[in-house]
N, C-alpha and C positions, 0 to 999 in steps of 0.2 A: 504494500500500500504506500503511493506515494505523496508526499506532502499537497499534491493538489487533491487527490481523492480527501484528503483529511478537510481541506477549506473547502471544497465545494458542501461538505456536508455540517460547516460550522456557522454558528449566527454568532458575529464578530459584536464582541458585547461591549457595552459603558454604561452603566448607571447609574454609577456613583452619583450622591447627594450634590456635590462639587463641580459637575459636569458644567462645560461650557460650549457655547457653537461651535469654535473653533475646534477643540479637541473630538468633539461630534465630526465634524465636516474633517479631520484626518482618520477616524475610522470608515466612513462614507469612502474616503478613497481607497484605503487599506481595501476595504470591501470591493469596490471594483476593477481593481488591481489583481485583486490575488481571485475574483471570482467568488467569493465566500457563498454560503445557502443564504443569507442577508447579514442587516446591521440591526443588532435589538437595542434600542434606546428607550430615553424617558418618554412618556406621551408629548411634554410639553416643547420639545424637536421634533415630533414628527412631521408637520406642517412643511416645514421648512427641509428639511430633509428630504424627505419627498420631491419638492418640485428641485431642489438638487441635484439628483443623482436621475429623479426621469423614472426609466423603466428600466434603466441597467443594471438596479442592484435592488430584491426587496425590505422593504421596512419592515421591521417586528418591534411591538414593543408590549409593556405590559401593564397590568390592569388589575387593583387591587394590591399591589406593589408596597412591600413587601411582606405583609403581616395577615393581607388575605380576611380582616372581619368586618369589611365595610356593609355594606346592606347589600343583598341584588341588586337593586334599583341603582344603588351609584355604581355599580360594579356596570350593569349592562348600558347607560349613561356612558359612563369613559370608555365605555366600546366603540358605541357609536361615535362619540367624536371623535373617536382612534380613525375609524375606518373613512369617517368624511375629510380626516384631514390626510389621508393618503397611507392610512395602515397597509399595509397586505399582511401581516401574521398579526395573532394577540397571544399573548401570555400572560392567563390568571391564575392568580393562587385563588386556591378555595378555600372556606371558615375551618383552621384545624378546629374551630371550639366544635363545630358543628359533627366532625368524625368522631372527639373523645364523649361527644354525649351520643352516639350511635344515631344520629339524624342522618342517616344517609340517604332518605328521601331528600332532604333538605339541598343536601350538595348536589345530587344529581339534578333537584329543579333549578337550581343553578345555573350549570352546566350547561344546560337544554336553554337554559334562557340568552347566556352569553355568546354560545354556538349562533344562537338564530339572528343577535343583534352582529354578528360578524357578516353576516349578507352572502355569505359562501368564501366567506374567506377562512383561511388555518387558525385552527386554536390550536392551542398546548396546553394542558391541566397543570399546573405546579401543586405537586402532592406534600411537598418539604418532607420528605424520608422522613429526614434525622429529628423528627417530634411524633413519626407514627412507631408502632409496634409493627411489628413481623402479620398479624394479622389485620390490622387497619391499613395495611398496606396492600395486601390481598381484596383486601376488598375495595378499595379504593380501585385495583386496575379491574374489577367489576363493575364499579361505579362509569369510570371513564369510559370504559366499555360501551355500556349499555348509553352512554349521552349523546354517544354519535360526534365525540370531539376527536381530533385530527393525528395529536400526541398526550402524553402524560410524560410531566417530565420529572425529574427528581426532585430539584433544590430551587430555590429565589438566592444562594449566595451570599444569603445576608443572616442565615440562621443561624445555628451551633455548627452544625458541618455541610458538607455539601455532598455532592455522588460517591456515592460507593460503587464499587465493580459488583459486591453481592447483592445492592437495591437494583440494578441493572439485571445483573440474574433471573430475581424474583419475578422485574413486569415482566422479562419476557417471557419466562413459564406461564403467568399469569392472565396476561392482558389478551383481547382478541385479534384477531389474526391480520384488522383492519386498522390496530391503533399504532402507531409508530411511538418512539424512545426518543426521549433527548436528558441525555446525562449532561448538568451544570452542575455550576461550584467547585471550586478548585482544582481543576482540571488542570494542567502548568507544564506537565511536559507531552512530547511527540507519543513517547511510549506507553502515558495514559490513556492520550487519545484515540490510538491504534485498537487497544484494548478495551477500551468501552465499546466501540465500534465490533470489536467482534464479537463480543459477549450480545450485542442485540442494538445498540442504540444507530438509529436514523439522524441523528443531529447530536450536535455539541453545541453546548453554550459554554463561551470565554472570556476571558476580558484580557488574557495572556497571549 
């Protein structure tokens, strides 16, 4: 596997609190440079971003960022303005409070709601591993599953840990045969990358 197989399947990350246009608009090149799978940034670059780069590199950014317990309503809200202001990927984190109290109806109408405010555009579920158990995590790629979203990814990056190769494992035993992987969070060298990738993930997310 060669270093362009690794960036065509990575969303070239920045989202740091700190971020500014400029530092934005060098991953935007990065991205269409090296070809990356897109540039995931904050909502509040997308706009601009977008008419930036055109159609040569897509936008992903993300939505309920990063702690996941804002209401549906604001979650499916920053959807839509994601997508009007030139999104083409979203990445939501979902309510952990809503997993550890077994509402998994709850996350899944979620899910289905944020999916439909994307207008056919890619979701990715951000599950944050590293605060489920081994069995909330099981169900969790049932939940994704059954929502009809695009990916289930591991981490937001910003929690206690980030991908593990064994949470990688798990979705892919797990999850159905139509949902793709994207392993983030502290990803940092060539030979991680390599290796999430053949354990099952379809994407990376980095900010390395």
């Amino acid at each position: 596997m060669d270093k362009r197989d690794i960036l065509s399947k990575t969303d070239h990350t920045l989202l740091k609190q700190t971020s500014t246009w400029e530092q934005i608009k060098v991953i935007c090149d990065d991205g269409m440079a090296h070809e990356t799978a897109s540039v995931c940034i904050p909502p509040s670059f997308v706009k601009r971003a977008k008419e930036y780069v055109g159609d040569k590199l897509p936008i992903c950014t993300v939505i309920g960022f990063p702690n996941g317990y804002m209401t549906t309503t604001v979650k499916v809200f920053e959807t839509e303005d994601a997508i009007k202001n030139g999104a083409d990927e979203i990445d939501m984190v979902i309510n952990v409070g809503d997993v550890k109290e077994g509402a998994y109806d709850r996350v899944l109408e979620e899910i289905k709601a944020i999916k439909a405010a994307c207008n056919g555009k890619i979701l990715k579920v951000i599950i944050e591993t590293c605060l489920l158990t081994e069995e909330e995590k099981i169900k969790m790629c049932e939940v994704v599953t059954e929502s009809g979203a695009d990916f289930i990814k591991t981490s937001t990056g910003f929690s206690t840990a980030g991908a593990t190769y064994e949470d990688v494992e798990l979705m892919a035993k797990y999850v159905g045969k139509d949902i793709q992987i994207k392993a983030a969070g502290g990803i940092s060298t060539t030979e991680d990358a390599v290796k999430f990738i053949e354990l099952g993930a379809a994407r990376l997310g980095t900010s390395r």
